[in-house]
C-alpha positions in Angstrom: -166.9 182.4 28.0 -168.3 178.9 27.1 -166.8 176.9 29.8 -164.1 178.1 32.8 -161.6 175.3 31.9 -161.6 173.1 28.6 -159.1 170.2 29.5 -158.1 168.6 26.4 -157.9 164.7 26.6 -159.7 162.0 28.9 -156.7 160.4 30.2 -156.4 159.4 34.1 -154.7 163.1 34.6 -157.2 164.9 32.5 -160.3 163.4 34.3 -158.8 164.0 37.9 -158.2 167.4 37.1 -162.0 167.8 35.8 -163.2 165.9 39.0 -161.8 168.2 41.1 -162.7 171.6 39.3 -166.1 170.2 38.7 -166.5 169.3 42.3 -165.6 173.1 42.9 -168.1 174.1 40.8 -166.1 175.2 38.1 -167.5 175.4 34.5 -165.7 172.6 32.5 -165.6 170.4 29.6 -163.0 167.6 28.3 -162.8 167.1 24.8 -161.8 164.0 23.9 -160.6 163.0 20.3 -161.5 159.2 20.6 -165.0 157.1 21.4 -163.0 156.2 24.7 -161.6 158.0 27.8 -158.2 156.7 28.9 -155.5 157.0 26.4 -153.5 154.4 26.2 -154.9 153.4 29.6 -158.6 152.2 28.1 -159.7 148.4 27.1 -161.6 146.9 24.0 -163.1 143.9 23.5 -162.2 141.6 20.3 -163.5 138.0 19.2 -165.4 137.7 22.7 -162.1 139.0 24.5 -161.5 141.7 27.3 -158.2 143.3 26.9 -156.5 146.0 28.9 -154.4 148.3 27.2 -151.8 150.1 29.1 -152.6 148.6 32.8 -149.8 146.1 34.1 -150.5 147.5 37.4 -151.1 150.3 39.5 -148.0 151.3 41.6 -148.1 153.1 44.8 -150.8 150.4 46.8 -150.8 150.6 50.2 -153.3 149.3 53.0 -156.6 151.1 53.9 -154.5 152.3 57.3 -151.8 154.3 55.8 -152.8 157.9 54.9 -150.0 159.8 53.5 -148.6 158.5 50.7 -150.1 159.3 46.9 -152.9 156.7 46.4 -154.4 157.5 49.7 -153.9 161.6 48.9 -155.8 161.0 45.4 -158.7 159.3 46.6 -159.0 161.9 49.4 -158.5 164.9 46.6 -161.3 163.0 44.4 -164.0 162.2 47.0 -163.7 158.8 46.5 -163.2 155.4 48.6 -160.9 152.8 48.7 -163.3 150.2 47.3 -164.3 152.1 44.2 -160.7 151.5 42.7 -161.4 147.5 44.2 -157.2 146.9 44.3 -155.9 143.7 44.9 -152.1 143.3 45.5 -149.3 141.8 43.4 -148.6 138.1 44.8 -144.2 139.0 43.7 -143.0 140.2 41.1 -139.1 139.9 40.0 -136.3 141.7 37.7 -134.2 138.6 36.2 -130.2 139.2 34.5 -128.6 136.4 33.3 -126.3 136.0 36.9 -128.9 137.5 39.7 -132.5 137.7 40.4 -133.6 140.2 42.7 -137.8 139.5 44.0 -140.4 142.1 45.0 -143.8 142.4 46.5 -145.8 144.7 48.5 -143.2 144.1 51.4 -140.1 146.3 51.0 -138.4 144.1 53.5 -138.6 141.6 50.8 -136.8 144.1 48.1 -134.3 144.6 51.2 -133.6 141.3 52.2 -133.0 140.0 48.2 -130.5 142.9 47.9 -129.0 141.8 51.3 -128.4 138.4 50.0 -127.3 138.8 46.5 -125.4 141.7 46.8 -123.8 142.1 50.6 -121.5 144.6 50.2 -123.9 146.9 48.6 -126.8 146.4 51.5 -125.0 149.5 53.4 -124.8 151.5 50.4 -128.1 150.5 49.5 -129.8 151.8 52.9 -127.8 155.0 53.0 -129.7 155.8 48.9 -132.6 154.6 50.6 -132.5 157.0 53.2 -131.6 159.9 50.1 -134.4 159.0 48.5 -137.2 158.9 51.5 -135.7 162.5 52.5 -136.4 164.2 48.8 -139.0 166.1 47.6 -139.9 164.0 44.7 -143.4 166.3 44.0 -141.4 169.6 44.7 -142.3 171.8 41.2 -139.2 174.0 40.8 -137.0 171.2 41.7 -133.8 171.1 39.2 -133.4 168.1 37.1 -131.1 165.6 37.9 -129.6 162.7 37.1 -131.0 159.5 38.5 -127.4 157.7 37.4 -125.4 159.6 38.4 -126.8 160.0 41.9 -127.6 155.9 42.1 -124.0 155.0 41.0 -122.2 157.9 43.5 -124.2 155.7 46.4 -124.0 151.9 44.7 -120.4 150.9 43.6 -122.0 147.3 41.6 -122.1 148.2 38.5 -125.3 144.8 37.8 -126.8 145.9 41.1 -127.8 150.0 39.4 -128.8 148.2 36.3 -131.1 145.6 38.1 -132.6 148.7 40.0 -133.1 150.8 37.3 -134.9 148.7 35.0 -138.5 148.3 36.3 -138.5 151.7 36.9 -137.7 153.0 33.5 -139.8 150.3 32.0 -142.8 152.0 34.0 -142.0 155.7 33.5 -138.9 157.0 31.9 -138.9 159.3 28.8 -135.4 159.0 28.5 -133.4 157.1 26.9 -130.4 155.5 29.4 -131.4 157.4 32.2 -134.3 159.0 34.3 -134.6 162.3 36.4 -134.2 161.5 39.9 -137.4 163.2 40.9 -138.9 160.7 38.8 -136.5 158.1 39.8 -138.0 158.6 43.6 -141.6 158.5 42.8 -141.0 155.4 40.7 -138.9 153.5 43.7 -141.4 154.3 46.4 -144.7 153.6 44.0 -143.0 149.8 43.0 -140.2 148.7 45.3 -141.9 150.6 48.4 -145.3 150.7 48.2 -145.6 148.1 44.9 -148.5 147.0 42.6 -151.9 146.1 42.4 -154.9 145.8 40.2 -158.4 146.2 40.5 -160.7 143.2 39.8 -162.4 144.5 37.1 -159.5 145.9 35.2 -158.5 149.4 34.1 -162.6 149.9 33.4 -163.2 150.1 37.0 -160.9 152.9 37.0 -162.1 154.6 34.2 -165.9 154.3 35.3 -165.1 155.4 38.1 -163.8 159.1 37.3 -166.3 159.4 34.2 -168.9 158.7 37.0 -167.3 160.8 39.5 -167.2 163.7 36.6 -170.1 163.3 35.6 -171.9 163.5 39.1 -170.0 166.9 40.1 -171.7 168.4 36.5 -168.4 168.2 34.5 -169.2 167.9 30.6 -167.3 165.2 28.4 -167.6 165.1 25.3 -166.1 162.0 23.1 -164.9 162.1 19.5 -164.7 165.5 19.5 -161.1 166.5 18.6 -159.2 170.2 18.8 -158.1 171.2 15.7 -156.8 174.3 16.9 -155.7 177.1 19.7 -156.5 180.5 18.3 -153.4 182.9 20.4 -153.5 186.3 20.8 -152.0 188.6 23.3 -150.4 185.9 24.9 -153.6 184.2 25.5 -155.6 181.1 23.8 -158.5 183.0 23.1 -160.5 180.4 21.4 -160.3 176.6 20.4 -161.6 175.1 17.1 -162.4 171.6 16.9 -162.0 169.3 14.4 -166.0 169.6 13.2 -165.5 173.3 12.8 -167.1 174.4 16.6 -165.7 177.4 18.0 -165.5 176.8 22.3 -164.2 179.4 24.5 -162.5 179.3 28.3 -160.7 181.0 30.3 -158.0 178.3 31.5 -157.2 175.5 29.4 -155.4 172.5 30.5 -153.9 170.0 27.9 -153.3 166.9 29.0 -152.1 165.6 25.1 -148.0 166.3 25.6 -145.9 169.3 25.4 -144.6 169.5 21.6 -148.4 167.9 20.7 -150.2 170.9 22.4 -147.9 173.7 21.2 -148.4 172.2 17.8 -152.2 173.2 17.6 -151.3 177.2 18.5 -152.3 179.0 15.3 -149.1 181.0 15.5 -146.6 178.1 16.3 -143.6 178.3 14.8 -141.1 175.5 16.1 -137.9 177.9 15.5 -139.0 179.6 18.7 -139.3 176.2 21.1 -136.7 174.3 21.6 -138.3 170.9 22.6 -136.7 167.0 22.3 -139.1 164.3 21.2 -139.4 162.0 23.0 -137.9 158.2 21.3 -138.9 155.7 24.0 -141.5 153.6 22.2 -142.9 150.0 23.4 -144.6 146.7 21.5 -147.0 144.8 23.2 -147.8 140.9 22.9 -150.8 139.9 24.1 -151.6 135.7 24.5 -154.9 135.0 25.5 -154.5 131.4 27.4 -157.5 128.6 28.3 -156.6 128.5 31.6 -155.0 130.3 34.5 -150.9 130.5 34.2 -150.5 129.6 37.7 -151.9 126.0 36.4 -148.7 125.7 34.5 -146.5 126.4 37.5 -146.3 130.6 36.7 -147.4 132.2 39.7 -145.1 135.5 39.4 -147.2 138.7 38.4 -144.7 140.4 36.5 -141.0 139.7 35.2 -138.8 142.0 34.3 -135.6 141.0 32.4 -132.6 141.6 30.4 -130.1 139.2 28.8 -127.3 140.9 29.6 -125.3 142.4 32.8 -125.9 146.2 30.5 -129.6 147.2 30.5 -129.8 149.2 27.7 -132.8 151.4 27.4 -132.9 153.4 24.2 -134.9 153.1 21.2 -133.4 150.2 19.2 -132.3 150.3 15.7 -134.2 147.2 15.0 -138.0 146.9 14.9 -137.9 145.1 18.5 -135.3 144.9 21.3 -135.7 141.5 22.6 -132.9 141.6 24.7 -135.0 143.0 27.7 -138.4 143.3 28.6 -141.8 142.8 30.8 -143.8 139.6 31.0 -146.8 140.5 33.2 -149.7 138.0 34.1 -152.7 140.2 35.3 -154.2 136.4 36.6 -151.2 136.7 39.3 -153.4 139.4 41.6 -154.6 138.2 45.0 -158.6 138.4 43.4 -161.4 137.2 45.5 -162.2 135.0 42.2 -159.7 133.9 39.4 -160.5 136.2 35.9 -162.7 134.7 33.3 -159.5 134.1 31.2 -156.1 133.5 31.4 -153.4 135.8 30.0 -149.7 136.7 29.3 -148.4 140.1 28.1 -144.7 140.6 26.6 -143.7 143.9 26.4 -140.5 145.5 24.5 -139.3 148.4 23.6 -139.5 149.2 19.7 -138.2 152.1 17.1 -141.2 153.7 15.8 -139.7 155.1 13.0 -139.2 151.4 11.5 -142.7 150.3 12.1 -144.1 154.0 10.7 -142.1 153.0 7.0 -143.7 149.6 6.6 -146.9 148.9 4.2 -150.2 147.7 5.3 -148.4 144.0 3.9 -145.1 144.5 5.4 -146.9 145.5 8.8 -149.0 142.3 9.1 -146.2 140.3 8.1 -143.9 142.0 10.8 -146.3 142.0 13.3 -146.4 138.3 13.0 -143.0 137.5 12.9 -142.0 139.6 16.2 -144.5 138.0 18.0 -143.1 134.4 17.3 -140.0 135.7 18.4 -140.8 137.3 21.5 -142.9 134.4 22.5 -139.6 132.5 21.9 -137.9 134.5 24.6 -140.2 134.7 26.7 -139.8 130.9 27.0 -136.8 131.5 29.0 -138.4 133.2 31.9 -142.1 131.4 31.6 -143.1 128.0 31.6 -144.3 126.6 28.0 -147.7 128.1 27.4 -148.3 127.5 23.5 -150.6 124.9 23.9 -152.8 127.1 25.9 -152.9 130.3 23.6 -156.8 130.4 22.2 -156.5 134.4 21.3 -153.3 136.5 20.4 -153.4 140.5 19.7 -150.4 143.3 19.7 -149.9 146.7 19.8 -146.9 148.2 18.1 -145.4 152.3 18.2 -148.0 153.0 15.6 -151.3 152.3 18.1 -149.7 154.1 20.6 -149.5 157.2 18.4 -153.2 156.9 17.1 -154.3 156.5 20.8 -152.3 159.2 22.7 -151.0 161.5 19.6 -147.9 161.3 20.9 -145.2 161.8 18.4 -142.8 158.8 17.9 -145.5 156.8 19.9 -143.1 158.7 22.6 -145.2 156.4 25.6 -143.6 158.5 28.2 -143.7 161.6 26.3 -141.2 164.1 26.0 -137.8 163.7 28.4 -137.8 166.8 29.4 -140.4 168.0 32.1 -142.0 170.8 32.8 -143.2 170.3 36.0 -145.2 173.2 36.9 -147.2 173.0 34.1 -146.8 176.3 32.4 -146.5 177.1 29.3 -145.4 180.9 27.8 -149.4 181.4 27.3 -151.0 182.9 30.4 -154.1 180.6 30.4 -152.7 177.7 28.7 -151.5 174.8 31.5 -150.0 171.3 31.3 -150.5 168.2 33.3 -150.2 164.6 32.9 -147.2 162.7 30.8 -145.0 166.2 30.2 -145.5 167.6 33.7 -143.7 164.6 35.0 -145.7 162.6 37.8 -145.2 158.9 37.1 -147.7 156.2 36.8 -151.5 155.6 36.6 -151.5 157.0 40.3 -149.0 159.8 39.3 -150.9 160.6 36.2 -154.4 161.4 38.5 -152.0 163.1 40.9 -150.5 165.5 38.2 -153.8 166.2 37.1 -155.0 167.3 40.5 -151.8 169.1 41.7 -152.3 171.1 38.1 -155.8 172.2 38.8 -155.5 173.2 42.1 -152.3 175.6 41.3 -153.7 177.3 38.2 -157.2 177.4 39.1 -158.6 176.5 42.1 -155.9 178.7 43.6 -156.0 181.7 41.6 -159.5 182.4 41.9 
């Protein structure tokens, strides 16, 4: 055998699950199709500009003292320290409807005390699905799916007060449309209403220099722009990949990382009669305003908004181009940094049909592109002060970059909706981890990625 695990794709999940086999001095090697590791959670730089793609915010932040929650487990699991992530907390953050506003920070009693206030008779009801969701096991692997609505609304009777909850969370994580699984709904309402956000100084490069590093010391192999083309199957085994260039690499464990339907799709004998798997529909657009100063200087000091223009929060893939009737405005300047960033910067996210942007020309694309932007950047007036006069730099991303960057079909963000959360597939060395094994999250993603690696390796030999 060539290597003991190939892990296809350098995400966050598939580097954590190389730093910890490579630490155990396992044989492995991550291929990775692009010139980048991250997926759609990488940077570029354009006209003098550093962008994030991906990164609002980490979820799941919690002070240096407290041990046994997920960021803390990661770094432990990847032989790192708290300062080689460098996170710096959310100042608040805040979901906005058109009749309540409920804030957030890194202090749940904050959460508490804005649901106390604007909805009274639900703060009982709310503590009593507080207390359901501190005593589940959100990580458990042969845990039934469930669903997140119906659970919520059996505990909260307000109708705005479910929708208000739900809505950063599926904005963050949920492949489906309209609902989540309540496994996921957990980790996602401990990592942001519990634990909540932060970012490191540097951006999501830190990050990602940090686990190539990490990798790299432990003697994993990466190798970039080096696609899989396919995975030869026999005997209910992968018994060899192909790359893209022709290359024939053998292992005896292979961990894909790329998405359910996307690795079954590269078995030479796949035959999609025989799997019955949903494609994923939830697909996002992102508008990215590059400002000449900090948005805090024009009276914006909130690090992330999350709103919807109606009591209904409808998340679903629109029929449209763009939904503009909700969405995320997040303002990386609005960390608590040692030092302000070099630039200032607003983001507008929506969700967006795929399908519709896929059927456009290269004309109609441009022209599109343009014309959304002006009209999110309309809306976003309504929850932002005026920063047009600032904007020296604008960029977007639509469903289409987020298919080129992660492969996923329908530029699915969150992948498939349905999970498979121990990782398996029906070939006996073939494994799963990241977006379709179903931890949430930049922190999640790592998380899946070790938990994966330690069940079908580390612990089987």
């Amino acid at each position: 055998m060539d290597y003991d695990v190939i892990i296809i794709g350098a995400g966050m999940s598939g580097l954590a699950a190389g730093i910890r086999l490579a630490y155990y001095d396992r044989k492995v090697c991550i291929l990775e199709r692009h010139h980048r590791v991250g997926g759609l959670s990488s940077f570029y730089r354009r006209k003098g500009h550093d962008i994030d793609v991906g990164l609002h915010a980490m979820t799941n932040y919690v002070p240096r003292s407290v041990k046994l929650t997920p960021l803390p487990k990661l770094l432990r699991q990847l032989k790192l320290r708290p300062e080689d992530f460098d996170l710096r907390q959310q100042r608040v953050s805040v979901t906005r409807f058109p009749e309540k506003s409920l804030r957030f920070s890194n202090d749940f009693d904050l959460f508490v005390q804005e649901v106390r206030e604007n909805f009274p008779r639900q703060i009982d009801n709310f503590q009593k699905l507080v207390k359901t969701i501190f005593e589940y096991d959100e990580l458990a692997l042969d845990a039934k799916p469930l669903s997140a609505r119906q659970i919520v609304s059996s505990y909260i009777t307000d109708p705005l007060l479910v929708e208000m909850l739900f809505c950063p969370l599926m904005f963050y994580g949920s492949s489906q449309e309209n609902d989540i699984e309540f496994g996921q709904f957990v980790i996602m309402f401990k990592g942001i209403y519990h634990e909540g956000f932060a970012r490191p100084q540097a951006g999501i490069r830190q990050i990602l220099d940090t686990l190539v590093r990490q990798y790299e010391s432990h003697g994993g192999h990466l190798r970039l722009k080096c696609g899989v083309q396919s995975l030869q199957v026999s005997n209910g085994k992968v018994t060899a990949l192909v790359l893209d260039n022709g290359e024939v690499l053998r292992a005896e464990r292979i961990i894909s990382s790329i998405g359910y339907i996307e690795t079954l799709r590269l078995l030479s004998d796949y035959d999609p009669a025989r799997f019955n798997c949903e494609e994923g529909r939830i697909s996002l657009v992102e508008f990215i305003f590059v400002l000449d100063r900090e948005p805090a200087h024009l009276g914006y000091d909130t690090t992330i908004t999350f709103f919807n223009t109606s009591e209904k929060f409808h998340y679903q893939r629109p029929e449209d181009l763009v939904d503009l009737s909700s969405g995320v405005i997040c303002c990386p300047n609005n960390f608590k940094f040692d030092k302000p960033l070099p630039e200032g910067m607003i983001r507008i996210t929506n969700l967006a049909n795929y399908q519709r942007w896929n059927d456009l020309n290269q004309e109609e694309y441009s022209e599109q592109k343009a014309a959304w932007q002006e009209k999110a950047l309309q809306q976003a007036l309504s929850f932002v002060p005026d920063f047009r006069d600032c904007i020296v730099f604008t960029d977007m991303f639509t469903p289409k970059t987020i298919y080129r960057y992660t492969g996923h079909l329908n530029g699915a963000v969150y992948g498939a909706p349905n999970k498979v959360k121990d990782g398996r597939t029906h070939l006996d060395n073939l494994f799963l981890c990241g977006t379709d094994q179903g931890f949430l999250g930049i922190v999640g993603s790592m998380l899946s990625g070790i938990s994966m690696a330690n069940l079908h390796v580390l612990q089987k030999t």
